[in-house]
mmCIF entry with sequence, helices, sheets and N, C-alpha, C, O atoms, coordinates in Angstrom:
data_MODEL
# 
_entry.id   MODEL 
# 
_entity.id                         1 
_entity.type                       polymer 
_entity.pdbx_number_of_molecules   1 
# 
_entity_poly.entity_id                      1 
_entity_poly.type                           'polypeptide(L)' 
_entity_poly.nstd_linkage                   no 
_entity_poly.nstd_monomer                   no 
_entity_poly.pdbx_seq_one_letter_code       
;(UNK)(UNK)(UNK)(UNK)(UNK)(UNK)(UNK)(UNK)(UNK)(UNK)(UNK)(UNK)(UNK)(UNK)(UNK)(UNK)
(UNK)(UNK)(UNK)(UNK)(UNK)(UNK)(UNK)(UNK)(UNK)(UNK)(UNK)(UNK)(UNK)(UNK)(UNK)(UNK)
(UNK)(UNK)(UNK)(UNK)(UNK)(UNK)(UNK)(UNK)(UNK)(UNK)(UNK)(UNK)(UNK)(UNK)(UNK)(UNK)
(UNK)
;
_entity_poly.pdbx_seq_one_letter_code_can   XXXXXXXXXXXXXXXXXXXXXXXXXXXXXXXXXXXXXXXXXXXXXXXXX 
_entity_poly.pdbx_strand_id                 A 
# 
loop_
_entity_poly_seq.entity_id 
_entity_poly_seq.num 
_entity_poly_seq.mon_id 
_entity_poly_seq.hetero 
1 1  UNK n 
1 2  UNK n 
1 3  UNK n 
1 4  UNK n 
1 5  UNK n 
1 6  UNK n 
1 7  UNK n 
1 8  UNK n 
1 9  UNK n 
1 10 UNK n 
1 11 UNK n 
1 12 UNK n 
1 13 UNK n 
1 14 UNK n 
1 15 UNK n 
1 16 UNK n 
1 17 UNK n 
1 18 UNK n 
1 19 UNK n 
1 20 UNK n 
1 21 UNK n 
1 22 UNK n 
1 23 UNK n 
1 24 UNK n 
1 25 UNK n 
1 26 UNK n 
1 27 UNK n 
1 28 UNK n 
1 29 UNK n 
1 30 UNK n 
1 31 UNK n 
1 32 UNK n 
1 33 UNK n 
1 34 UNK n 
1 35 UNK n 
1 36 UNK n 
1 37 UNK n 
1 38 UNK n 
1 39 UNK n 
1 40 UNK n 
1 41 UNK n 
1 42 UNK n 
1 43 UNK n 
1 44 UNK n 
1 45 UNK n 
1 46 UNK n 
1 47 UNK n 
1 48 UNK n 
1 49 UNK n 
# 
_struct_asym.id          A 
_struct_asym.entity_id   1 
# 
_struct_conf.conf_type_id            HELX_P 
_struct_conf.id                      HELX_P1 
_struct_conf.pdbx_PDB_helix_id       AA1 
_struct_conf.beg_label_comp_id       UNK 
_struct_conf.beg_label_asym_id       A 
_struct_conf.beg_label_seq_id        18 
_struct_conf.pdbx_beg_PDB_ins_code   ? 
_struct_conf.end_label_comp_id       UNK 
_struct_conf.end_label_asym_id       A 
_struct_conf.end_label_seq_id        48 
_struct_conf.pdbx_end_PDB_ins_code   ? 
_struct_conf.beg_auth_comp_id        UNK 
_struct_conf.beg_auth_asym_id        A 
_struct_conf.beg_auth_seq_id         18 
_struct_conf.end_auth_comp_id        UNK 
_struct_conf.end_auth_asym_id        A 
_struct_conf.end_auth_seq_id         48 
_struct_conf.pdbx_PDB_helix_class    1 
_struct_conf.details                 ? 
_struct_conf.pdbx_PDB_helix_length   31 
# 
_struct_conf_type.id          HELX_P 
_struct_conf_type.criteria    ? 
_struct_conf_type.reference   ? 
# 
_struct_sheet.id               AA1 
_struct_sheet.type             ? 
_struct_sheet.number_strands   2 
_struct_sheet.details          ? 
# 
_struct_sheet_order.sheet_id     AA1 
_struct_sheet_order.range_id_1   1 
_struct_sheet_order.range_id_2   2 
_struct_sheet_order.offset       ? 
_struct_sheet_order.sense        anti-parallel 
# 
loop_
_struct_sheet_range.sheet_id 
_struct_sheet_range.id 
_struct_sheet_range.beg_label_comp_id 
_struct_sheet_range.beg_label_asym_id 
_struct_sheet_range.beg_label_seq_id 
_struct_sheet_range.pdbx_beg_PDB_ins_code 
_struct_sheet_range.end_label_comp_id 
_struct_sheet_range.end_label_asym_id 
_struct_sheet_range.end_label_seq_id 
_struct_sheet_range.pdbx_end_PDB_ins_code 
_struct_sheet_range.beg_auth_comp_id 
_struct_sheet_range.beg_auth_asym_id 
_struct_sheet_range.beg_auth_seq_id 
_struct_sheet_range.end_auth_comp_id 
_struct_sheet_range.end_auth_asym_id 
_struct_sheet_range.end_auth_seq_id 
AA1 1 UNK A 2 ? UNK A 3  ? UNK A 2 UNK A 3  
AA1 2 UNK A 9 ? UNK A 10 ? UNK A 9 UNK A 10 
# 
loop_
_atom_site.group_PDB 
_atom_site.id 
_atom_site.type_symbol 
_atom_site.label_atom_id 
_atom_site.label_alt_id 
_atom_site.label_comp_id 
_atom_site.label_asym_id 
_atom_site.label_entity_id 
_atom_site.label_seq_id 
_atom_site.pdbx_PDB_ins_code 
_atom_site.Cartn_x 
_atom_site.Cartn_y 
_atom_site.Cartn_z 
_atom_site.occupancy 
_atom_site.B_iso_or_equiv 
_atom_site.pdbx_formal_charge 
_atom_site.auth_seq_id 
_atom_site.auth_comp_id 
_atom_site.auth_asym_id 
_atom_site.auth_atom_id 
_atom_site.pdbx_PDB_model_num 
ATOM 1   N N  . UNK A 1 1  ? 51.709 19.231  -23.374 1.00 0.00 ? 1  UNK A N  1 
ATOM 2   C CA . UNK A 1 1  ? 51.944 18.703  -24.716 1.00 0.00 ? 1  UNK A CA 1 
ATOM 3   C C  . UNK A 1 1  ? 52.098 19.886  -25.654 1.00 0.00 ? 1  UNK A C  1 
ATOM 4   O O  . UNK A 1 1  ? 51.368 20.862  -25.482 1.00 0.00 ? 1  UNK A O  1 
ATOM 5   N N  . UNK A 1 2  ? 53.181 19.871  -26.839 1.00 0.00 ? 2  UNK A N  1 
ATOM 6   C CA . UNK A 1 2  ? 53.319 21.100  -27.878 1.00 0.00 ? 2  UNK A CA 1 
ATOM 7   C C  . UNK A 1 2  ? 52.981 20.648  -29.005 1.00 0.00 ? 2  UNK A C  1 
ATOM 8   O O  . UNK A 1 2  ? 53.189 19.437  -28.935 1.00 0.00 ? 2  UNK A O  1 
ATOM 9   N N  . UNK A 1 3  ? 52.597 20.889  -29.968 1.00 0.00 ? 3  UNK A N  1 
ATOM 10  C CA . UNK A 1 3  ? 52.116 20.173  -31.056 1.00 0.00 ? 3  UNK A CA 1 
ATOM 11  C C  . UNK A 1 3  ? 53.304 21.637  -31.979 1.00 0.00 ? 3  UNK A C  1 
ATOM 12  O O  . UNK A 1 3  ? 53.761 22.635  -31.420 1.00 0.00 ? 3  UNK A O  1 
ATOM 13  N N  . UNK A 1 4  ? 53.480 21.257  -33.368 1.00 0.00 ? 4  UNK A N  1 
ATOM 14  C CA . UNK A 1 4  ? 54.087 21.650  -34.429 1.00 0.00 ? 4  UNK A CA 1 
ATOM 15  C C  . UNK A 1 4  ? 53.235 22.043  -35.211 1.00 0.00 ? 4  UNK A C  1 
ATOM 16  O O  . UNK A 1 4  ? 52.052 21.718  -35.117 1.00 0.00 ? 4  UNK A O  1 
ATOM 17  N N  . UNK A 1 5  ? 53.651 22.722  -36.008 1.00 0.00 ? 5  UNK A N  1 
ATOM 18  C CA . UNK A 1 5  ? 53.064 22.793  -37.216 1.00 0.00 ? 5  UNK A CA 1 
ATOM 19  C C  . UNK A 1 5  ? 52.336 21.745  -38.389 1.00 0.00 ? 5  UNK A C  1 
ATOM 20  O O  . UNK A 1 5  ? 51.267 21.753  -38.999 1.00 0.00 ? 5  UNK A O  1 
ATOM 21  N N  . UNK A 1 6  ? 53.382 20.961  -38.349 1.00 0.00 ? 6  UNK A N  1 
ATOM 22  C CA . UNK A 1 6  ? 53.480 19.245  -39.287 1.00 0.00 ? 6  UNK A CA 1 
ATOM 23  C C  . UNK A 1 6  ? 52.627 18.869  -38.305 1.00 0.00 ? 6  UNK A C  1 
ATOM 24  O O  . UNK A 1 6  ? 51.942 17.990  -38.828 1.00 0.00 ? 6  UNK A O  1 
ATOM 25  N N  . UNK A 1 7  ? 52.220 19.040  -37.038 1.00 0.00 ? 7  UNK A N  1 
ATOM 26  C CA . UNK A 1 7  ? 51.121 17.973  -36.798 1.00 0.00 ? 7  UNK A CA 1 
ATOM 27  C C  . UNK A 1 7  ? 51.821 17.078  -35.136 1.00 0.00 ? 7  UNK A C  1 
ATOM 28  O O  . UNK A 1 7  ? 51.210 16.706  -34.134 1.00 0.00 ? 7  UNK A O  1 
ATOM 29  N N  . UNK A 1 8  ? 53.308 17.003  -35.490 1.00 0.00 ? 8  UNK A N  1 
ATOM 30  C CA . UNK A 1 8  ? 54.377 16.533  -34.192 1.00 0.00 ? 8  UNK A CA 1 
ATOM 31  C C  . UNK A 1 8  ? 54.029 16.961  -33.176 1.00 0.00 ? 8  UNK A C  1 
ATOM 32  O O  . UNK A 1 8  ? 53.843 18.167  -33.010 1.00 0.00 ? 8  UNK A O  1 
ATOM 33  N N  . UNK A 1 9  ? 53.830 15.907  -32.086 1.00 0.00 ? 9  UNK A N  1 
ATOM 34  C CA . UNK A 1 9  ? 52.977 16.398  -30.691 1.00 0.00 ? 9  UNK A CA 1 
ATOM 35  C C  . UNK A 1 9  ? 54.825 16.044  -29.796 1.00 0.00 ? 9  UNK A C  1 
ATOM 36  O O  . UNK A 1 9  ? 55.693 15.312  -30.271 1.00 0.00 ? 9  UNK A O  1 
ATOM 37  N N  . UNK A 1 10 ? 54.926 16.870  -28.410 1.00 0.00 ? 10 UNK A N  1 
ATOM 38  C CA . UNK A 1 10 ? 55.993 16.234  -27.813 1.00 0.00 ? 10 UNK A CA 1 
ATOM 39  C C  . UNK A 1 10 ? 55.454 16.710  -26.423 1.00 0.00 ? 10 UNK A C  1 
ATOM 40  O O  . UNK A 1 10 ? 54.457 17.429  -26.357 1.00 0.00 ? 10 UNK A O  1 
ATOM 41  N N  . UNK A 1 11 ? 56.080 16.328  -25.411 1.00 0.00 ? 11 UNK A N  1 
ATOM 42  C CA . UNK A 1 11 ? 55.646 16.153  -24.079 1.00 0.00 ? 11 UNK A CA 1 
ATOM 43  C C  . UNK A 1 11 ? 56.702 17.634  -23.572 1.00 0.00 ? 11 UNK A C  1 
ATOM 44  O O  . UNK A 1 11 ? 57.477 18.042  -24.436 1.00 0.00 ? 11 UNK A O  1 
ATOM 45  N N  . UNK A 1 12 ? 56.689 18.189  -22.535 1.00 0.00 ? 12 UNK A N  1 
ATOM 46  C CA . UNK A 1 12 ? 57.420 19.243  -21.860 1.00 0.00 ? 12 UNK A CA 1 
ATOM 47  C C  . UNK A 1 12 ? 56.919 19.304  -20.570 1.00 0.00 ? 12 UNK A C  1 
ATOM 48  O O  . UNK A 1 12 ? 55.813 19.451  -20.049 1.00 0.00 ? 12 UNK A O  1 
ATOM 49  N N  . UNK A 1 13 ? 58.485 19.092  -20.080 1.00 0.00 ? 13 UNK A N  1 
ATOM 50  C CA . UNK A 1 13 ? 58.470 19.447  -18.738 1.00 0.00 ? 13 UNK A CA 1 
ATOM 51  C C  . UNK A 1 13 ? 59.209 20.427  -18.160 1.00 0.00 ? 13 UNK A C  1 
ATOM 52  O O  . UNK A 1 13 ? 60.425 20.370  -18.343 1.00 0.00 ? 13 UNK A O  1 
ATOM 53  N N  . UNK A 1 14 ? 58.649 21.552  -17.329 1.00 0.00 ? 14 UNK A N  1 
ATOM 54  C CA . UNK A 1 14 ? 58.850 22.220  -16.767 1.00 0.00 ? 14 UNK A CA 1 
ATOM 55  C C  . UNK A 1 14 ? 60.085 22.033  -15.410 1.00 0.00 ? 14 UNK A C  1 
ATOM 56  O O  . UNK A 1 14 ? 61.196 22.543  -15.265 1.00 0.00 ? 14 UNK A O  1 
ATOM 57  N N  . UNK A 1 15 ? 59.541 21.369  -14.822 1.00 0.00 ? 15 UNK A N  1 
ATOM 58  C CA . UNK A 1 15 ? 60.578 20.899  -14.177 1.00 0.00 ? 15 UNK A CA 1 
ATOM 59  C C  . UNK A 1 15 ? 60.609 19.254  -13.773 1.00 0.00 ? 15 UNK A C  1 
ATOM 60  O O  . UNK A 1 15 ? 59.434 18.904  -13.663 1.00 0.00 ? 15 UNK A O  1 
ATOM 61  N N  . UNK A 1 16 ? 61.469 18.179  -13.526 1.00 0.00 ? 16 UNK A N  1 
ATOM 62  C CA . UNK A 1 16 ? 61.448 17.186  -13.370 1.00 0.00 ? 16 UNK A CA 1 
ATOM 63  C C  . UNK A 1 16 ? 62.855 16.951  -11.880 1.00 0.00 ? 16 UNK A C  1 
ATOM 64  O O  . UNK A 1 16 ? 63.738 17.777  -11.651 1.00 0.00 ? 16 UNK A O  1 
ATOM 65  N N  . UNK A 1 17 ? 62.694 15.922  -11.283 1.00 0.00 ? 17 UNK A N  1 
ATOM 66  C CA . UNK A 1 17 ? 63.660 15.307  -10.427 1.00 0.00 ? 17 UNK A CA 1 
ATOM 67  C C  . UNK A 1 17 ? 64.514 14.722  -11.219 1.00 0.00 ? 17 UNK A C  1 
ATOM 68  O O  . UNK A 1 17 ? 64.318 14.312  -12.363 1.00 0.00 ? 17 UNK A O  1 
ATOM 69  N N  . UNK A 1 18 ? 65.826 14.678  -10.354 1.00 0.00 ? 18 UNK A N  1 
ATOM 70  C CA . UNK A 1 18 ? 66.866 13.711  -11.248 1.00 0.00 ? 18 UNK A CA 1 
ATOM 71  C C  . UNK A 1 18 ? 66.417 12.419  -11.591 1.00 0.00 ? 18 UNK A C  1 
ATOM 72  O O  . UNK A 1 18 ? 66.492 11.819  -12.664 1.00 0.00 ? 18 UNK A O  1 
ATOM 73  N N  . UNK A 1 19 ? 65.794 11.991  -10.178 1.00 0.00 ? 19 UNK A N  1 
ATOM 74  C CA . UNK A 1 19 ? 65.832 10.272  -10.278 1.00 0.00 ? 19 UNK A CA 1 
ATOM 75  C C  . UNK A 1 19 ? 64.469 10.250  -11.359 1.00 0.00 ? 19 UNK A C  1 
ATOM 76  O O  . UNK A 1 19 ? 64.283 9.197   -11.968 1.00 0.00 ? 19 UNK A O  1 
ATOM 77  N N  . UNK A 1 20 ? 63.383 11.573  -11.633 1.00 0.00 ? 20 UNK A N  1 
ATOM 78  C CA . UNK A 1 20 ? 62.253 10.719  -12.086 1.00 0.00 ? 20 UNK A CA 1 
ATOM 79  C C  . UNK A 1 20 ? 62.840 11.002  -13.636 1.00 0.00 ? 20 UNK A C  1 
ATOM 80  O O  . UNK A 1 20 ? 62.236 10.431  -14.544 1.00 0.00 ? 20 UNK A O  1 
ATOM 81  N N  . UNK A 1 21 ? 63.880 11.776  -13.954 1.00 0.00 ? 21 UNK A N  1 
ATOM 82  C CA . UNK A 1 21 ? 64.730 12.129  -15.498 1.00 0.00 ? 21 UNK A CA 1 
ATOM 83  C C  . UNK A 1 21 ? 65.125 10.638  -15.607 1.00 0.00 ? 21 UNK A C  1 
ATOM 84  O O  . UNK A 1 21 ? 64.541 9.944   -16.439 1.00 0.00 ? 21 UNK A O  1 
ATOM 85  N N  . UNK A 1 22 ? 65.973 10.163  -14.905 1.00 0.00 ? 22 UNK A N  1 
ATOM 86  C CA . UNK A 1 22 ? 66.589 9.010   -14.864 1.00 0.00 ? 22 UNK A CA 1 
ATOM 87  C C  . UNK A 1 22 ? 65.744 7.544   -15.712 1.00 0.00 ? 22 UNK A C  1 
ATOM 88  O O  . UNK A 1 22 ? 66.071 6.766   -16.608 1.00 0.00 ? 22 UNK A O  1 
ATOM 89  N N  . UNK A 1 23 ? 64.509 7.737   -14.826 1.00 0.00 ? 23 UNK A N  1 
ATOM 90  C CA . UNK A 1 23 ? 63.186 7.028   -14.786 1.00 0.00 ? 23 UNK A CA 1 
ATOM 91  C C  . UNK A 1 23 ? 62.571 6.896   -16.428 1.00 0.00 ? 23 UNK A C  1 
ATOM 92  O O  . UNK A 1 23 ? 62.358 5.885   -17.097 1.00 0.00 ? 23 UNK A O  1 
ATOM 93  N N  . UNK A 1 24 ? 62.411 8.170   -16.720 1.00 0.00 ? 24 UNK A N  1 
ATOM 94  C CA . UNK A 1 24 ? 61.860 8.848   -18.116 1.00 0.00 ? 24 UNK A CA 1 
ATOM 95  C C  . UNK A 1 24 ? 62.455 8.078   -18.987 1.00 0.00 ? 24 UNK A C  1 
ATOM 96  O O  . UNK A 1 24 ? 61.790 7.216   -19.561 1.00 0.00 ? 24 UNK A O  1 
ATOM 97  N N  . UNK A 1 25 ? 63.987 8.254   -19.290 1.00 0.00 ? 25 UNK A N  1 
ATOM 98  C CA . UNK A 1 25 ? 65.341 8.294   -19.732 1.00 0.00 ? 25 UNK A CA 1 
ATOM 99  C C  . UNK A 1 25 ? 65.213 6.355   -20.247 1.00 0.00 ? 25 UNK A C  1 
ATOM 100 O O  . UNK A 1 25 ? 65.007 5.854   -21.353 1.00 0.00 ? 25 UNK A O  1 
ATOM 101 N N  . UNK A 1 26 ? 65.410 5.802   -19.075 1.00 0.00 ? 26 UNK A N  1 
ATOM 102 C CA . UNK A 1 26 ? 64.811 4.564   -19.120 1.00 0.00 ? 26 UNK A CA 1 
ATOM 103 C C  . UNK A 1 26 ? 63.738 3.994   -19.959 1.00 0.00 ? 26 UNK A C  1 
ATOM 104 O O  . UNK A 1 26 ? 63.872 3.112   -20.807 1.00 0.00 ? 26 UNK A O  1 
ATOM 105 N N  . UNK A 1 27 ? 62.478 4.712   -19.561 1.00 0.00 ? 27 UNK A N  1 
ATOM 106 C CA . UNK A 1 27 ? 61.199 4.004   -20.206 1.00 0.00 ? 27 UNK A CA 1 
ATOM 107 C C  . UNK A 1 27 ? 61.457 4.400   -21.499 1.00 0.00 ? 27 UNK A C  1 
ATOM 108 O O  . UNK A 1 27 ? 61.086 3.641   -22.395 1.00 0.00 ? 27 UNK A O  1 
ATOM 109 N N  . UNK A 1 28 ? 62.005 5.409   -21.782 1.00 0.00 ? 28 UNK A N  1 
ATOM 110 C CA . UNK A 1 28 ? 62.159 5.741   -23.555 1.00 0.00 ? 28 UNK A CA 1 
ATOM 111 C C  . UNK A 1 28 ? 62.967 4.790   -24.302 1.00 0.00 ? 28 UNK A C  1 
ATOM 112 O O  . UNK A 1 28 ? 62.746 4.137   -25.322 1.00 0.00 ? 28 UNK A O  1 
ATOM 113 N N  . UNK A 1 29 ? 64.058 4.899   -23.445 1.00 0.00 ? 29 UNK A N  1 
ATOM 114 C CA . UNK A 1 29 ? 64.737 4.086   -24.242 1.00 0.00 ? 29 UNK A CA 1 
ATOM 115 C C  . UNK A 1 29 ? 64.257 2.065   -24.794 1.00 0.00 ? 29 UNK A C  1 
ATOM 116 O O  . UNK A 1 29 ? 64.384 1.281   -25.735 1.00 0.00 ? 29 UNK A O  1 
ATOM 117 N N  . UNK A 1 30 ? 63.710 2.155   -23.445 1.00 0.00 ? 30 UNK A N  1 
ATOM 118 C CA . UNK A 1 30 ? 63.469 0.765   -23.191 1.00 0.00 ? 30 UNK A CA 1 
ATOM 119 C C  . UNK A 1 30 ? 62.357 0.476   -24.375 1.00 0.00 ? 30 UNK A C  1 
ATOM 120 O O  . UNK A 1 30 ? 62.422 -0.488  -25.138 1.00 0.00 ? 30 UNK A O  1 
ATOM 121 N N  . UNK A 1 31 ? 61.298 1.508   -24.392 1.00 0.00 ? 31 UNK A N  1 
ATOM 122 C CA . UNK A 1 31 ? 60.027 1.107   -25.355 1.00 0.00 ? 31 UNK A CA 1 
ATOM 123 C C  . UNK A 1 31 ? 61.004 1.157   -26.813 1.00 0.00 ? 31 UNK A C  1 
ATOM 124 O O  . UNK A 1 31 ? 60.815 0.308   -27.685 1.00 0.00 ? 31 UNK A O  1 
ATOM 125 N N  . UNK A 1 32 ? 62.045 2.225   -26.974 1.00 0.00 ? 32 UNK A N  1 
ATOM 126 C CA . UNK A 1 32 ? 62.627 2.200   -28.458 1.00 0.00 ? 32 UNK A CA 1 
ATOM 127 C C  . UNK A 1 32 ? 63.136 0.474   -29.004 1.00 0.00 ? 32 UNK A C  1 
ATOM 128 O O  . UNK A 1 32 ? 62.988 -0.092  -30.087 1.00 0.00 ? 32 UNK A O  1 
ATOM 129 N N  . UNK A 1 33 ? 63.726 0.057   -27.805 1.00 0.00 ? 33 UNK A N  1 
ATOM 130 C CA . UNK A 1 33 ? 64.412 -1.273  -27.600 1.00 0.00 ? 33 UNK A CA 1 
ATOM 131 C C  . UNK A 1 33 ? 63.453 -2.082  -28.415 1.00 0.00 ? 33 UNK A C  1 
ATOM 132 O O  . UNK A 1 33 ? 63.814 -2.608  -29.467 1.00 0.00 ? 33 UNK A O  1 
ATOM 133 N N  . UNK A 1 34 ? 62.035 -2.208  -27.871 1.00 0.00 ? 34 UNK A N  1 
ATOM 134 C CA . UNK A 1 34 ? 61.142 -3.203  -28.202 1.00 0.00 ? 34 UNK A CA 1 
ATOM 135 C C  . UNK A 1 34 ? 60.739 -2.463  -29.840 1.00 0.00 ? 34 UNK A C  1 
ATOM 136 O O  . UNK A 1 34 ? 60.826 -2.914  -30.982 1.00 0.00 ? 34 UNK A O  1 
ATOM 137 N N  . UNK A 1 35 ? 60.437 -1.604  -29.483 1.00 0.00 ? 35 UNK A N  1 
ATOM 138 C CA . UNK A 1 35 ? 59.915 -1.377  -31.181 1.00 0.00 ? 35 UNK A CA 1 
ATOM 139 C C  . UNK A 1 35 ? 60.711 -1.787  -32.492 1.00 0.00 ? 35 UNK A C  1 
ATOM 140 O O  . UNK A 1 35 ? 60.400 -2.280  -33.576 1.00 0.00 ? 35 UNK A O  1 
ATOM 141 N N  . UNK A 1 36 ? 62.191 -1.240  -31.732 1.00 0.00 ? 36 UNK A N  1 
ATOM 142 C CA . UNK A 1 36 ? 63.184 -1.696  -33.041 1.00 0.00 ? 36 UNK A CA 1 
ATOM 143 C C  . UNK A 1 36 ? 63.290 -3.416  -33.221 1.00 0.00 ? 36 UNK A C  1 
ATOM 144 O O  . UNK A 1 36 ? 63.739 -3.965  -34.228 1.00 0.00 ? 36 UNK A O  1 
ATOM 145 N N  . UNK A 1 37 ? 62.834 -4.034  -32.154 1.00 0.00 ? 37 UNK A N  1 
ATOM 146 C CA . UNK A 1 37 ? 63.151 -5.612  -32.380 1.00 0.00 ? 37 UNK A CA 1 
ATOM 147 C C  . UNK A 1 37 ? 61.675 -6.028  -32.817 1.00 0.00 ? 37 UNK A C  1 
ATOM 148 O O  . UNK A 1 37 ? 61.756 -7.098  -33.421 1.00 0.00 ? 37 UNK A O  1 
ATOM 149 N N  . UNK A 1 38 ? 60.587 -5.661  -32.752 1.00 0.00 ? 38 UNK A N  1 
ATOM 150 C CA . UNK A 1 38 ? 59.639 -5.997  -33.405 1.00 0.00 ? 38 UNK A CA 1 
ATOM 151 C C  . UNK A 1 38 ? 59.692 -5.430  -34.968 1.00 0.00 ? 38 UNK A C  1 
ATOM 152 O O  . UNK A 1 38 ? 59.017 -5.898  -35.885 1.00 0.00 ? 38 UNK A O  1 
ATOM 153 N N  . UNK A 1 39 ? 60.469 -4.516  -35.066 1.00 0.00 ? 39 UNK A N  1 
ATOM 154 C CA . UNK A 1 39 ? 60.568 -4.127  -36.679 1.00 0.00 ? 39 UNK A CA 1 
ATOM 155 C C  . UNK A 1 39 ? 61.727 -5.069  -37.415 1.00 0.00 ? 39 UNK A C  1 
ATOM 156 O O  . UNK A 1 39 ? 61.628 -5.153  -38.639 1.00 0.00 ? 39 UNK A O  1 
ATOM 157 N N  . UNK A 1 40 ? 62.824 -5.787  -36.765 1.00 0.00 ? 40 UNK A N  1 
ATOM 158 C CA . UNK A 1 40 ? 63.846 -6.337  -36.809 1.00 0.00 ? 40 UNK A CA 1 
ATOM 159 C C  . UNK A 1 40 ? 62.800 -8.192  -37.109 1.00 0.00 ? 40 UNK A C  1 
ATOM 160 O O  . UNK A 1 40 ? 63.030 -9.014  -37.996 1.00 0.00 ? 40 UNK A O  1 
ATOM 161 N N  . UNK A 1 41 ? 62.050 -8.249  -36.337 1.00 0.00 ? 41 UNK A N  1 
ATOM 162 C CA . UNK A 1 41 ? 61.116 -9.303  -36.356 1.00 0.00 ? 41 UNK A CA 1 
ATOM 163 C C  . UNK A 1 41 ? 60.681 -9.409  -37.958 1.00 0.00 ? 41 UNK A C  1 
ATOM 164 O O  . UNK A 1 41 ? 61.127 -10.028 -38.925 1.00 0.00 ? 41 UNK A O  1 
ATOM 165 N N  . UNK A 1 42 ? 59.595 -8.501  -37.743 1.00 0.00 ? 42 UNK A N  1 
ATOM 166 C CA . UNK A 1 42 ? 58.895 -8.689  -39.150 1.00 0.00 ? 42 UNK A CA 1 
ATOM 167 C C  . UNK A 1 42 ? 59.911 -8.267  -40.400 1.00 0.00 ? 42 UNK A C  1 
ATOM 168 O O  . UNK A 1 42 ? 59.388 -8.550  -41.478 1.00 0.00 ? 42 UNK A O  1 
ATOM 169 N N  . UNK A 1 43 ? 61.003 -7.767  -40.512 1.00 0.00 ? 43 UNK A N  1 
ATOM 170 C CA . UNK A 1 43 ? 61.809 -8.062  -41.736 1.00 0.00 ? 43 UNK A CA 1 
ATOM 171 C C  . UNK A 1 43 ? 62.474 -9.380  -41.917 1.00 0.00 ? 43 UNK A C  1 
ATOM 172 O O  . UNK A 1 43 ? 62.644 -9.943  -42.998 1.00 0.00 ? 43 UNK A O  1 
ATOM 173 N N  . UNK A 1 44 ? 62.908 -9.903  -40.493 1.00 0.00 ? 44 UNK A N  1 
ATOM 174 C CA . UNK A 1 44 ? 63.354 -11.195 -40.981 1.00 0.00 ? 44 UNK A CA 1 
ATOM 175 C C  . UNK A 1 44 ? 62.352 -12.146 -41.160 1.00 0.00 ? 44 UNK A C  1 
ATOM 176 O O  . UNK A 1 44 ? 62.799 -13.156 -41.703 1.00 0.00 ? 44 UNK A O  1 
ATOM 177 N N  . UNK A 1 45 ? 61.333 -12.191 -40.943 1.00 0.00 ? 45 UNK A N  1 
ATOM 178 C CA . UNK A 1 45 ? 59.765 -13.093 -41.265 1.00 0.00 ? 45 UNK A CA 1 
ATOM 179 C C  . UNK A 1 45 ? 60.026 -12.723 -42.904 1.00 0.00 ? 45 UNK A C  1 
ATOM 180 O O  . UNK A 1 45 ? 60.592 -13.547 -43.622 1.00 0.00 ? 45 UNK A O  1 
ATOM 181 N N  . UNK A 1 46 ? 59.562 -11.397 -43.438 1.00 0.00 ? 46 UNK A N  1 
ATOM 182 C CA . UNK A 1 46 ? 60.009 -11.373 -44.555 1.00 0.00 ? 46 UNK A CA 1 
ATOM 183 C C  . UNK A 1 46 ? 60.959 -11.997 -45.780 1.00 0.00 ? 46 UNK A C  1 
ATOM 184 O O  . UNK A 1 46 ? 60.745 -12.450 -46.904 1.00 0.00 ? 46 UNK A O  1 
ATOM 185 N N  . UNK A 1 47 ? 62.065 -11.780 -44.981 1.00 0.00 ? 47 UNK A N  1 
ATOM 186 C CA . UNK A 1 47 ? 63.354 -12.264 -45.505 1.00 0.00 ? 47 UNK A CA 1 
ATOM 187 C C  . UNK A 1 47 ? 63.399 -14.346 -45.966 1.00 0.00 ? 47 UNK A C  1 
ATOM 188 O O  . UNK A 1 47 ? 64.074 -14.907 -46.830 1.00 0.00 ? 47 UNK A O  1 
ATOM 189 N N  . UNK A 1 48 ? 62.585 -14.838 -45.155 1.00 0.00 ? 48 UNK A N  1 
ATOM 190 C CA . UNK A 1 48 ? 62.880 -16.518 -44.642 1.00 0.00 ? 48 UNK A CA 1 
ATOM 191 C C  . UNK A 1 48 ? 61.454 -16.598 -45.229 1.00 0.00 ? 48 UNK A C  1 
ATOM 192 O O  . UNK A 1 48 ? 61.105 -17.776 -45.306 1.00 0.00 ? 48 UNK A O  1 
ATOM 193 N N  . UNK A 1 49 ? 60.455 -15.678 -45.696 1.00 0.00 ? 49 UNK A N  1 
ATOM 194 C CA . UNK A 1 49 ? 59.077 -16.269 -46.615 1.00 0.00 ? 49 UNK A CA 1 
ATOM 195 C C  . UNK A 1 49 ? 59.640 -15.977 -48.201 1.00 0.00 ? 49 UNK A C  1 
ATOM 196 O O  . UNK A 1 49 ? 58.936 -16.266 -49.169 1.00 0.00 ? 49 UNK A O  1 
# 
């Protein structure tokens, strides 16, 4: 883990496999997926109160 100055922590890898990059690549994206539709959620809850 590297942390910043500001406090920003990020993960580093030294070395990784293709397929487990692949893998990574995936779960990131996939958790972004859900976060943005739970933020997409509570604005339209907003929007319809």
């Amino acid at each position: 883990v590297r942390a910043a100055d500001e406090g920003k922590r990020a993960l580093v890898f030294d070395q990784i496999s293709r397929v487990d990059r692949q893998r990574l690549i995936h779960f990131v994206f996939e958790r972004q997926r859900e976060a943005l539709a739970k933020v997409a959620r509570v604005i339209d809850h907003r929007s319809a109160g």
